[in-house]
C-alpha positions in Angstrom: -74.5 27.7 -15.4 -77.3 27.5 -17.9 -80.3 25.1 -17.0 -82.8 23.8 -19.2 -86.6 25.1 -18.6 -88.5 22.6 -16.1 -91.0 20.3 -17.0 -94.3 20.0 -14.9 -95.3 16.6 -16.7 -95.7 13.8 -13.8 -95.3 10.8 -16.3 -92.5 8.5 -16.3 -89.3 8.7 -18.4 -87.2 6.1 -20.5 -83.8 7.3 -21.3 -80.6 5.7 -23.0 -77.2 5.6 -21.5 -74.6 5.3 -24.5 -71.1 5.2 -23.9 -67.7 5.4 -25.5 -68.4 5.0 -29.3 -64.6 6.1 -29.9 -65.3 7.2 -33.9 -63.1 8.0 -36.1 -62.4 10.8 -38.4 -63.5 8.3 -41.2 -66.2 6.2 -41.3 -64.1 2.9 -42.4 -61.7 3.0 -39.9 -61.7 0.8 -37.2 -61.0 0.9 -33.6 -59.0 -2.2 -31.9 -59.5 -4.0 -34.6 -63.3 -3.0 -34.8 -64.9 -0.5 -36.6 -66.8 1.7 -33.8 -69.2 3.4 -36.3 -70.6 0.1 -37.4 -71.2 -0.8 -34.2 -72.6 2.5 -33.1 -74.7 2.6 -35.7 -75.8 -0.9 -34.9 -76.6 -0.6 -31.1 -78.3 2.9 -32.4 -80.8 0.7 -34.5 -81.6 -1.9 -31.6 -82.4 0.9 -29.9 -85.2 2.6 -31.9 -86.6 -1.0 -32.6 -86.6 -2.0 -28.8 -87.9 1.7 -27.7 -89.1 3.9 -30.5 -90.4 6.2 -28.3 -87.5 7.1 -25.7 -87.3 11.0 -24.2 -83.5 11.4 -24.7 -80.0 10.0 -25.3 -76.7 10.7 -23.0 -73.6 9.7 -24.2 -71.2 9.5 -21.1 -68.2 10.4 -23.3 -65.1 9.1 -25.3 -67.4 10.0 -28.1 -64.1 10.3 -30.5 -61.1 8.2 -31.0 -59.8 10.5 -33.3 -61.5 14.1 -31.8 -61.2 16.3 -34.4 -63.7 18.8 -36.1 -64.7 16.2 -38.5 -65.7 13.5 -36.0 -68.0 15.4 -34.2 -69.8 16.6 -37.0 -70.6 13.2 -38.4 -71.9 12.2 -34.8 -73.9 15.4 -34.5 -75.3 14.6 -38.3 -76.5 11.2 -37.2 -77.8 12.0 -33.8 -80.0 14.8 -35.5 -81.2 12.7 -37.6 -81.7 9.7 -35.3 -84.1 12.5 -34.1 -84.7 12.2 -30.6 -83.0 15.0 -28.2 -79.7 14.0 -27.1 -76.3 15.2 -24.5 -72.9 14.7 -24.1 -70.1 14.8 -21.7 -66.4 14.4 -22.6 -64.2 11.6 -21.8 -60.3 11.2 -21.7 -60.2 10.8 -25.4 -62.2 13.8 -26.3 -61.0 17.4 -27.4 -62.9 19.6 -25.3 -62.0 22.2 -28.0 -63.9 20.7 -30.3 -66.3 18.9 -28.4 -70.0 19.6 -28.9 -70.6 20.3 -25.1 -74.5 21.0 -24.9 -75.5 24.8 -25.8 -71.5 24.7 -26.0 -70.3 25.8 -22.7 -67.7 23.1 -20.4 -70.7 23.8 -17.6 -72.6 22.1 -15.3 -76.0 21.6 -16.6 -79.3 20.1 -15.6 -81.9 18.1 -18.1 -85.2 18.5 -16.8 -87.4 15.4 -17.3 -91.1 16.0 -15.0 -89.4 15.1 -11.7 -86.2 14.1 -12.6 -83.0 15.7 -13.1 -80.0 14.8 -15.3 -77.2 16.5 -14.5 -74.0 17.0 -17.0 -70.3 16.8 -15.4 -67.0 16.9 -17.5 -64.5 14.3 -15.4 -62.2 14.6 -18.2 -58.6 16.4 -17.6 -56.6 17.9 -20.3 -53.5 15.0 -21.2 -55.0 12.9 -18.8 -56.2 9.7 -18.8 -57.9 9.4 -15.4 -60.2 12.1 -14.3 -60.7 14.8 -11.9 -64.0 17.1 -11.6 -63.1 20.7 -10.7 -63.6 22.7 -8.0 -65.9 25.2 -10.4 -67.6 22.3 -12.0 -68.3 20.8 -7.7 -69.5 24.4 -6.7 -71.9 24.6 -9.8 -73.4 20.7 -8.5 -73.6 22.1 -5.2 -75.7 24.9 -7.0 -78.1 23.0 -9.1 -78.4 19.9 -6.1 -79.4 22.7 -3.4 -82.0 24.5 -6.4 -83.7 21.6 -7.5 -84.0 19.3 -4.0 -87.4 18.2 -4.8 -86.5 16.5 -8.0 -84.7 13.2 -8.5 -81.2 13.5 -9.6 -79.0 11.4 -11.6 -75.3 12.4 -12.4 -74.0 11.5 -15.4 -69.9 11.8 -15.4 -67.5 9.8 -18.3 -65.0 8.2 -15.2 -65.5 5.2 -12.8 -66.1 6.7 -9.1 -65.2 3.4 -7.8 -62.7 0.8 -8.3 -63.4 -1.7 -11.2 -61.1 -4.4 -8.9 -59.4 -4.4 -12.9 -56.0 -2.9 -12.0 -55.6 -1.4 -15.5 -58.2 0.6 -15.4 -58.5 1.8 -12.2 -55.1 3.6 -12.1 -57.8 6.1 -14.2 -60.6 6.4 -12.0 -62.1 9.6 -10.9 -59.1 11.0 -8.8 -61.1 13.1 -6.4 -64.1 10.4 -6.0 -64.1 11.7 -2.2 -65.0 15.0 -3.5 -67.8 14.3 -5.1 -69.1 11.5 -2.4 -69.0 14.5 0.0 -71.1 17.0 -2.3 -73.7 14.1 -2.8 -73.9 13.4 0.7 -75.5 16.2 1.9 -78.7 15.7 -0.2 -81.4 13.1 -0.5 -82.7 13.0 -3.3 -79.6 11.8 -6.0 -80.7 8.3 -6.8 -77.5 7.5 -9.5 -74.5 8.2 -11.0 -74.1 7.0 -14.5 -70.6 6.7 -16.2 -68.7 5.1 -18.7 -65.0 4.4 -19.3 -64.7 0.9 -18.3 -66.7 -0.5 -21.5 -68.7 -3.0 -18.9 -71.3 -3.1 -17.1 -70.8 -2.6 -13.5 -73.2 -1.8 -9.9 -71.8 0.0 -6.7 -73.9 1.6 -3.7 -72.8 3.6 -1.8 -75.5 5.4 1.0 -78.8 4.3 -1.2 -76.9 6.3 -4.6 -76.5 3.8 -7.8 -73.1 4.4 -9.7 -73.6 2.3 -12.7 -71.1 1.9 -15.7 -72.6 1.1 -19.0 -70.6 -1.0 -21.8 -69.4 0.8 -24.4 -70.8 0.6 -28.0 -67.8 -1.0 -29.6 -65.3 -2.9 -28.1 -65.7 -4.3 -24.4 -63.7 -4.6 -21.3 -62.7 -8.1 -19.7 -64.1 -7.7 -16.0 -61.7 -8.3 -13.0 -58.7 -8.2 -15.5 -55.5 -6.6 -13.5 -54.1 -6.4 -17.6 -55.5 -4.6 -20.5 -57.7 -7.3 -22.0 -60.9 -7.5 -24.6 -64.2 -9.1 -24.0 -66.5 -11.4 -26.0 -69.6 -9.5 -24.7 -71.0 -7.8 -27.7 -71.3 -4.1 -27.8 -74.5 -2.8 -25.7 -76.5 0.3 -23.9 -77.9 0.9 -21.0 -82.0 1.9 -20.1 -82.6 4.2 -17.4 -86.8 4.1 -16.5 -87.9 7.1 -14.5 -90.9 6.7 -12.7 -92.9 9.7 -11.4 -92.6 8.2 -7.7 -88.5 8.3 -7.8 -88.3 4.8 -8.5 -85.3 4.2 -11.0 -85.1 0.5 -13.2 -82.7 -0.1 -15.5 -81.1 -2.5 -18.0 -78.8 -2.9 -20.0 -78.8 -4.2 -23.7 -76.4 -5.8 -26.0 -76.2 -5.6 -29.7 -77.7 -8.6 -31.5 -76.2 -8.4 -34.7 -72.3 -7.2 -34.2 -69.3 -10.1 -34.7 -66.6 -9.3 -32.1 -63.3 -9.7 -33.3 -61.6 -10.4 -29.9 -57.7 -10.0 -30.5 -55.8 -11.2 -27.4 -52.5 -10.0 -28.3 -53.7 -5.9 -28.2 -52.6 -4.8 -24.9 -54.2 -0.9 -24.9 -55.4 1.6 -26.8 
């Protein structure tokens, strides 16, 4: 368990939540009959116009459609140039052999931002779809939660903890939800859990925690859908404000300038 030098500045924080970009292994390609890196690259734009000055960038996984060495390398590429720090966590999509896992270990680790925390989870299971966090993965939370209990904590996982009340999609929620809900509740002081997956937007609390979804930057969702289905929401990002008082605002953003090409005959991916 590696964890990122603390930070005694007392400002507040704006960070980006982006979520399932599903790239390619070529730039042209598209997704469900979108192309994901256009879009990407679009809701990447919106967000250095709306907040040129952000502190960091978490992408909450399915970073790859296609996860091969080539794919990651063009998203690291960007994002370095894009030039403001960012981390990852795998989804069910991703190759977590190739995955660029931050300082490249599948561990638990903790962002320090003043006096909040971010802390990194992998939900994703090998040939699975839904998600399961691990008993190593729990006991190294349980670590960092019980380390750091005077700062504010956000987790940041790729798999809904809750049910979507989409039937679809919830047959691959996080499969040990309980788990987790049993770590968190012996501390005071996690104000979120952050996730992707369900390419929506979404808001469930559960004993004064936050466990937000955030849409995804290509195609989106149709909410309350017990079938696969698309939605006509563009593709969008979420904006996490940390104030130095614990106070947590956020919002989420949708891409002005992407055409959605909304099939209704696709019935997965």
């Amino acid at each position: 368990m590696t964890l990122s030098p603390n930070y005694n500045d007392q400002r507040d924080w704006t960070i980006v939540q982006i979520s399932d970009t599903h790239l390619m292994d070529q730039d042209d390609l598209e997704f469900v009959h979108m192309n994901p890196e256009q879009s990407f690259h679009a809701v990447m734009q919106q967000i250095q116009q709306q907040y040129p000055h952000i502190d960091a960038i978490v992408h909450t996984g399915d970073l790859a459609q296609v996860p091969v060495q080539e794919t990651y390398a063009r998203y690291l590429a960007f994002m370095q140039h894009f030039g403001t720090p960012f981390y990852q966590i795998p989804g069910n999509h991703d190759n977590i052999d190739h995955f660029p896992f931050y300082q490249n270990q599948n561990q638990v680790h903790a962002i320090h931002f003043g006096k909040w925390s971010i802390v990194l989870l992998n939900s994703a299971v090998r040939g699975k779809v839904d998600g399961w966090i691990e008993q190593e993965q729990l006991q190294q939370l349980d670590q960092i939660l019980s380390k750091f209990q005077q700062q504010f904590v956000i987790v940041a996982c790729h798999h809904h903890p809750f049910d979507m009340k989409s039937k679809w999609i919830d047959q691959h929620k996080l499969k040990n939800t309980e788990n987790l809900t049993d770590l968190l509740a012996k501390y005071h002081n996690v104000k979120a859990v952050i996730c992707g997956h369900v390419h929506q937007d979404s808001l469930n609390e559960w004993r004064n925690i936050q466990f937000f979804s955030t849409p995804s930057t290509c195609v989106q969702f149709k909410p309350l859908s017990d079938d696969f289905a698309l939605d006509e929401e563009a593709p969008g990002f979420r904006v996490l404000h940390l104030q130095a008082n614990g106070e947590l605002k956020t919002k989420i953003y949708r891409a002005e300038n992407v055409q959605q090409k909304i099939n209704n005959e696709i019935s997965g991916y």
